[in-house]
C-alpha positions as CSV (number, residue, x, y, z in Angstrom):
1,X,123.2,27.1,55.1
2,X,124.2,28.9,57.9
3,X,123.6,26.1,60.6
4,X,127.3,24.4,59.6
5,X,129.3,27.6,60.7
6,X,126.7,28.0,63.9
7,X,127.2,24.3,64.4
8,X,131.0,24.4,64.1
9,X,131.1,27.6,66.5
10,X,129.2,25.4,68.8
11,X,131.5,22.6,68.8
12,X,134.6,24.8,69.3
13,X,133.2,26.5,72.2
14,X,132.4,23.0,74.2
15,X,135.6,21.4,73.1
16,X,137.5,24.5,74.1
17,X,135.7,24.5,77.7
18,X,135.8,20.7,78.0
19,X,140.0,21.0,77.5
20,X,139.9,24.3,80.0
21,X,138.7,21.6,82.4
22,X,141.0,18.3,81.3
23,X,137.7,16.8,79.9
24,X,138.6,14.2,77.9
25,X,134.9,13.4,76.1
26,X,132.1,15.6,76.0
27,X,128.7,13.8,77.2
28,X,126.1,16.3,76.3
29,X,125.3,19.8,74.6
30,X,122.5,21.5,75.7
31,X,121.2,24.6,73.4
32,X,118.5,27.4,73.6
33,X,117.4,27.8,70.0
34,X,114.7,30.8,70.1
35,X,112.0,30.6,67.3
36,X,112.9,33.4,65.9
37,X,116.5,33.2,66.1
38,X,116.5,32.5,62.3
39,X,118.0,28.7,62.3
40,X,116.6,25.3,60.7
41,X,116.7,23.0,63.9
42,X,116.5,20.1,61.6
43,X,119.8,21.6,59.9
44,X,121.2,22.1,63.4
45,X,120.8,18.5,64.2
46,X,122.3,17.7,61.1
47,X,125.6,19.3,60.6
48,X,125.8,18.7,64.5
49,X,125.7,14.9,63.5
50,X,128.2,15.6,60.6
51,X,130.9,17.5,61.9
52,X,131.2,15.7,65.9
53,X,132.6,12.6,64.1
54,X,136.1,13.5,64.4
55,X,136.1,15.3,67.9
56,X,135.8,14.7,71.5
57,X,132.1,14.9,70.9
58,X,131.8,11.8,68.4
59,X,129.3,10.5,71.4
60,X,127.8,13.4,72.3
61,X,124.2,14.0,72.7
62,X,122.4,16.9,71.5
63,X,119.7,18.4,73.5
64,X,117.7,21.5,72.0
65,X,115.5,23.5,74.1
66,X,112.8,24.8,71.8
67,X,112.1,29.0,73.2
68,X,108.7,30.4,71.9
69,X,108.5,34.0,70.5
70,X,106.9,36.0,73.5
71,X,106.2,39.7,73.9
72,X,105.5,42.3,76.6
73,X,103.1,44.9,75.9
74,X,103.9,48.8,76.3
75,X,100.8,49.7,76.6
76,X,99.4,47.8,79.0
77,X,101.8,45.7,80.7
78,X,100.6,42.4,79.0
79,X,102.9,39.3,78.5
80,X,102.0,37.5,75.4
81,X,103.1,34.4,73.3
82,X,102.9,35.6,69.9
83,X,101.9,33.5,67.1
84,X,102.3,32.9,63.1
85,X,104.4,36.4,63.8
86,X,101.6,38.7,64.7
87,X,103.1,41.2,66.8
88,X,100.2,42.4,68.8
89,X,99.1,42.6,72.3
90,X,96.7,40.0,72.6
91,X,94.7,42.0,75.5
92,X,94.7,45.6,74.0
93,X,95.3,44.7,70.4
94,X,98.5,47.3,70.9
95,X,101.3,46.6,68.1
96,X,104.0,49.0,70.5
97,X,105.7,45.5,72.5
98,X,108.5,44.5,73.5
99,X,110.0,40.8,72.5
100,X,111.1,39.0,75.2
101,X,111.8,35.4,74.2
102,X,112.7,33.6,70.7
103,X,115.3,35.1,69.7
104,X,117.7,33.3,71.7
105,X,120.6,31.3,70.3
106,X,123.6,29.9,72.9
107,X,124.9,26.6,74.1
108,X,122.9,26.3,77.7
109,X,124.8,23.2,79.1
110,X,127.8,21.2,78.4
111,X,128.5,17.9,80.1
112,X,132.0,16.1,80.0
113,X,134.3,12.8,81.4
């Protein structure tokens, strides 16, 4: 389970910012989590819920913007959601694209006191 080292990365980076700016608690972390970023949300949430206890992020809320895999066609120019991992222009039926969104995977927002 990857998610615990992810999750632990993410808690150093806010309580390393939060001290940069004599925070004393964090409020909120806000994430981007791409669909195809290759991480169990559910797992995310957990080890988020474990390992905050004994930081300045005990309280802390987690917020987790959800990105959906999207492509760009080469061909013709075509933006696309694409879904159950089909990677093919939905207006040409092109498989040359360019993925634009979903692969995302950073801490978006922090909020501290």
């Amino acid at each position: 389970m990857h998610e615990l080292s992810i999750v632990q990365n993410i808690l150093d980076i806010a309580e390393s910012e939060a001290r940069k700016n004599n925070a004393k608690k964090i409020i909120k972390i806000g994430l981007k989590i791409g669909e195809m970023s290759g991480v169990v949300i559910d797992s995310i949430i957990f080890c988020f819920e474990t390992l905050k206890t004994n930081t300045i992020a005990r309280d802390a809320e987690l917020l987790i913007d959800h990105i959906p895999l999207a492509g760009k066609c080469k061909n013709c120019g075509s933006n696309f959601q694409i879904n159950n991992y089909i990677f093919k222009c939905n207006t040409c039926n092109n498989n040359d694209i360019e993925i634009i969104t979903g692969r995302e995977l950073f801490v978006d927002e922090l909020e501290v006191e």
